[in-house]
C-alpha positions in Angstrom: 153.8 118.1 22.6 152.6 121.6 22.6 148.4 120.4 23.0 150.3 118.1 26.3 151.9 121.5 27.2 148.9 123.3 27.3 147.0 121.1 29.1 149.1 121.0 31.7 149.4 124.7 32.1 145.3 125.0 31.5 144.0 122.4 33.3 143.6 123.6 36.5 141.6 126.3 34.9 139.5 124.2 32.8 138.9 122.1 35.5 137.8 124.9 37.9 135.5 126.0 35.8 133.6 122.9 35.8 133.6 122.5 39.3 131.2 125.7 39.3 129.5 124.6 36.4 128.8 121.4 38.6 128.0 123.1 41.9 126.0 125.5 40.5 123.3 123.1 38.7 124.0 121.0 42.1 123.2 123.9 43.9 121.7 126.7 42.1 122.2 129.4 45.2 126.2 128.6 44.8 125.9 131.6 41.8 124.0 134.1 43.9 125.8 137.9 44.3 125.6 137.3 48.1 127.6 133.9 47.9 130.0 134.8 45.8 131.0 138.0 47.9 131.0 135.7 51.0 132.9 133.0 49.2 135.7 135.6 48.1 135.8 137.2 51.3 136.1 133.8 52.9 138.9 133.1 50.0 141.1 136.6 51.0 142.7 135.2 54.1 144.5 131.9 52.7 144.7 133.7 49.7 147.5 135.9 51.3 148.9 133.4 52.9 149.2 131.3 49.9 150.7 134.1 48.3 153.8 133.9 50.5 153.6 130.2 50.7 154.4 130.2 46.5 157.3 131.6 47.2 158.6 129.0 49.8 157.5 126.0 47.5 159.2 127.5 44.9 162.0 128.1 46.2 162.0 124.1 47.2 161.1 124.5 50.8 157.5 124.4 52.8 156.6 125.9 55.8 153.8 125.3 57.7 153.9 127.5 60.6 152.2 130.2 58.9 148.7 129.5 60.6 150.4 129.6 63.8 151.8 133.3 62.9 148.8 134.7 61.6 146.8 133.7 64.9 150.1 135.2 66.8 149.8 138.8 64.2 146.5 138.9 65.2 147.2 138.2 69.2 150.2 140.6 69.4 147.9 143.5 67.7 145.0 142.6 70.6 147.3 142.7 73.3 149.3 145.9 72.7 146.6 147.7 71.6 144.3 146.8 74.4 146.9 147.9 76.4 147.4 151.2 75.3 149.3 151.0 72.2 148.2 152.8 69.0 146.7 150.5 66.6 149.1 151.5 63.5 151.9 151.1 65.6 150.8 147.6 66.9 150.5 146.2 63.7 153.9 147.0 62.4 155.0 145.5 65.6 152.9 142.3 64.7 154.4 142.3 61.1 157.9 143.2 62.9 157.6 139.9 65.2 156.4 138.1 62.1 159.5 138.7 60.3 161.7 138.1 62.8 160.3 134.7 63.2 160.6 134.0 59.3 163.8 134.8 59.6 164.7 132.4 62.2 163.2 130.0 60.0 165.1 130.6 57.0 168.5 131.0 58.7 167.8 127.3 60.4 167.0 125.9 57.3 169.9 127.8 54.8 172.8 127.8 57.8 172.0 124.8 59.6 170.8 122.7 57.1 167.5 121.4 59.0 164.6 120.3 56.5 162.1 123.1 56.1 159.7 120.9 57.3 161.5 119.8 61.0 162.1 123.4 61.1 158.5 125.0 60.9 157.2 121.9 62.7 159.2 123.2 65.6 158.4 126.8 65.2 154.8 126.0 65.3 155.3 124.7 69.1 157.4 128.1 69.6 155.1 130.1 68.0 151.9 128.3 70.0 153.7 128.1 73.2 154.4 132.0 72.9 150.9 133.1 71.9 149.7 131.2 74.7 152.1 133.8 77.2 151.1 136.5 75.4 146.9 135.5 76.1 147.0 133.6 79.2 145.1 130.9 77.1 142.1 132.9 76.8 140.5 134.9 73.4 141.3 138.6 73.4 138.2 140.7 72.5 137.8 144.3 71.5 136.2 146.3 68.8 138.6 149.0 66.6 136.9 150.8 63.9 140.4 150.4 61.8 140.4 146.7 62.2 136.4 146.3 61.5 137.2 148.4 58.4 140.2 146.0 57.2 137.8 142.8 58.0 134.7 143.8 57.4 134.7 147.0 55.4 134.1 147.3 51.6 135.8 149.3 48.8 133.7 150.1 45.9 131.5 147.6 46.5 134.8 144.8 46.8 135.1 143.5 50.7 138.5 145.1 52.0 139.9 141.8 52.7 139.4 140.8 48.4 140.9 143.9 47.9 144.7 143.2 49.8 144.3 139.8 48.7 144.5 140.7 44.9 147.0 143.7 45.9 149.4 140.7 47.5 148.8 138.7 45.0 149.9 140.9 42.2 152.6 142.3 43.9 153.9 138.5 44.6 153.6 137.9 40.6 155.3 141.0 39.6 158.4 140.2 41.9 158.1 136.6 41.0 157.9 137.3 36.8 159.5 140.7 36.8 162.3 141.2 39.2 166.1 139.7 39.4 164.6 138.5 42.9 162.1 136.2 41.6 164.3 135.1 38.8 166.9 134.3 41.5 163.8 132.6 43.5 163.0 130.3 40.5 166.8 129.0 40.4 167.5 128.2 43.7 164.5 126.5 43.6 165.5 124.4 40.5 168.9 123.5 41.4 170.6 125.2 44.4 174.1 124.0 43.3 173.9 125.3 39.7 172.7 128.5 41.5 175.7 128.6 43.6 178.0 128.1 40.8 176.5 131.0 38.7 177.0 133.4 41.8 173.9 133.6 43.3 173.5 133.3 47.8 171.4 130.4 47.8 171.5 130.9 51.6 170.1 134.2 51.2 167.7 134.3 48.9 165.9 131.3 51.3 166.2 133.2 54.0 164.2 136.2 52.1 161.8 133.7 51.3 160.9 132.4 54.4 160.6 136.1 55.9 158.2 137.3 52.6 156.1 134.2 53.5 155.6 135.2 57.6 155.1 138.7 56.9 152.5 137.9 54.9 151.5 135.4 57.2 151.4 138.7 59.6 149.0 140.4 57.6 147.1 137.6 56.9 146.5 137.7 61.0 145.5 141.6 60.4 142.7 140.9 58.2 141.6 137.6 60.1 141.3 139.5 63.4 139.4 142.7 61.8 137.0 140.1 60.3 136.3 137.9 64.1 137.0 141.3 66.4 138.7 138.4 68.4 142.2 136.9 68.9 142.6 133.2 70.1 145.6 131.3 70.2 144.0 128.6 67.7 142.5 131.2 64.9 145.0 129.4 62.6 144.8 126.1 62.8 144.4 124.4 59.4 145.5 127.3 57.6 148.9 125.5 56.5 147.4 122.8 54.9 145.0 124.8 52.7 147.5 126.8 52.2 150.0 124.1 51.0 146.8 122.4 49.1 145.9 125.8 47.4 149.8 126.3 46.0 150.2 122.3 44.7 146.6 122.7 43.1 147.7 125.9 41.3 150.4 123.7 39.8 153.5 125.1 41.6 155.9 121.8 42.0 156.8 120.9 45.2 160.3 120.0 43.9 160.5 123.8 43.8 161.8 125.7 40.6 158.5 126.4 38.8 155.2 127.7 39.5 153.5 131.4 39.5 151.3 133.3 42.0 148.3 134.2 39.6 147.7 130.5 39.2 147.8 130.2 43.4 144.6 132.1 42.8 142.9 129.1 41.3 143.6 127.0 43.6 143.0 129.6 46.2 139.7 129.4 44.3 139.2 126.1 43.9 139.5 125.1 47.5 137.4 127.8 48.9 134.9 126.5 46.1 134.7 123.1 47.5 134.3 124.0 51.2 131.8 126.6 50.5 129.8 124.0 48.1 130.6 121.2 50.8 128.2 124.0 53.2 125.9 124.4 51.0 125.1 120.9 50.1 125.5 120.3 54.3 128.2 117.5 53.7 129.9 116.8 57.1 132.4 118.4 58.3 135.2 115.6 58.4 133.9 114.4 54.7 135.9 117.9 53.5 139.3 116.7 55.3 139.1 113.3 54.1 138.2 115.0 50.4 140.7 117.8 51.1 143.4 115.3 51.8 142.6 113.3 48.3 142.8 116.8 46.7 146.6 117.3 47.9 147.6 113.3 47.1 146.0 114.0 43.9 148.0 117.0 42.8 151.3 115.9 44.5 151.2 112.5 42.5 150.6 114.4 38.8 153.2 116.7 39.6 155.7 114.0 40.6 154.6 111.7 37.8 154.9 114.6 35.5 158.3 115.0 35.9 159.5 111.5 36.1 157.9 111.4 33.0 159.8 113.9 31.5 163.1 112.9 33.4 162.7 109.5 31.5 162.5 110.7 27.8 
């Protein structure tokens, strides 16, 4: 039981791993310093998001309006700030916005009882419908030497963007593994009634949630936007699904209940491995949804045939 135990919890690793070994002798320029700076940086944006997104699948909940709020961070920092606003100021604003609108998520989905999913559907139309407003449909450009830093800028050698990613992530794992909070987060996720019985505000606690997840969503935006110098109402799209795919492949259950942020990182990894290798080895574009697609199936189906498994002995 333990060597089935241990496979479970390592084999995403193991099986990352290979993938590189494989891409590498595929591929041999897949190892090269240059690469694998690009390939991180390229990793840091759905990194952060995926770091929020762990704690809405654990908690038994999905959103996937988070690509829509990191294109709207980064539109609502262009417009004030090309307007006049300070920069600093503009982004809290952004972040402000972003938590308003994962709050309005969460309370629709704890109050009213709406599926996460019909929810953040919604929102997404909200949320695209309102950026549009806020551009008149069109890119906003403009170059600030703050925002080039945050996107584009390096630390010791570490792009900037690498750097908040692993910041977000370990601040996710320590209030995830460390904190009342997570605890709390882990329960509700594993059986909301139980939770309510032992004292705990379900309602609450998936309201927080859903707020951590946009905020970070928000600053997600931050980074995306220093990186293009450009905001455009569809800098998100897709970022939901990878994501999603990055969380499930890091061997958080979608049931909710289990699952860690460090182990987001592989799959956070893992599919920034496969579209960069996909480049590399110039397969077509629509190859990597179809195999993308597969990759979610894939990890879905072990997880819920996991735990029927286990619900059966």
């Amino acid at each position: 039981m333990r060597e089935k135990i241990n496979l479970r919890e390592y084999g995403v690793v193991i099986g990352f791993l290979a993938l590189c070994v494989m891409i590498t002798i595929a591929t041999p320029a897949f190892a090269s310093h240059k690469n694998i700076l690009n390939l991180l940086r390229q990793s840091s944006i759905i990194g952060i998001i995926s770091a929020g997104m762990t704690f809405v699948i654990i908690s038994g909940n999905f959103d996937i309006s988070v690509g829509a709020v990191a294109a709207l961070s980064g539109a609502v920092i262009m417009k004030l700030a090309t307007s006049g606003v300070n920069l600093f100021l503009a982004m809290i604003l952004a972040l402000a916005v972003c938590g308003i609108i994962g709050s309005v998520n969460g309370f629709v989905v704890a109050k009213i009882g709406i599926p996460s999913l019909i929810t953040t559907m919604a929102m997404v139309s909200i949320v695209k419908g309102s950026m549009l407003m806020l551009t008149g449909g069109y890119p906003i450009t403009e170059t600030f030497v703050v925002l080039d830093a945050i996107g584009n800028g390096y630390l010791m050698g570490i792009p900037v963007p690498v750097v908040i990613f692993a910041l977000t992530v370990l601040a996710a794992w320590v209030v995830l593994s460390k904190t009342r909070f997570g605890r709390y987060v882990y329960s509700v996720g594993g059986n909301a009634d139980a939770s309510k019985l032992n004292g705990i505000n379900v309602d609450a606690y998936k309201i927080k949630v859903f707020i951590i997840n946009a905020v970070l969503a928000g600053l997600a935006g931050i980074v995306l936007v220093g990186r293009m110098g450009t905001a455009s109402p569809a800098a998100g799209d897709g970022y939901d699904m990878d994501a999603i795919a990055s969380v499930v492949i890091g061997g958080t259950s979608v049931a909710g209940g289990s699952g860690s942020a460090l182990k987001t990182v592989i799959g956070v990894l893992m599919m920034s491995v496969i579209n960069n290798s996909f480049n590399l080895l110039g397969v077509d574009m629509y190859f990597q949804y179809i195999f993308k697609g597969l990759i979610i199936l894939v990890a879905v189906g072990f997880d819920s045939y996991s735990k029927k498994r286990l619900a059966t002995r």
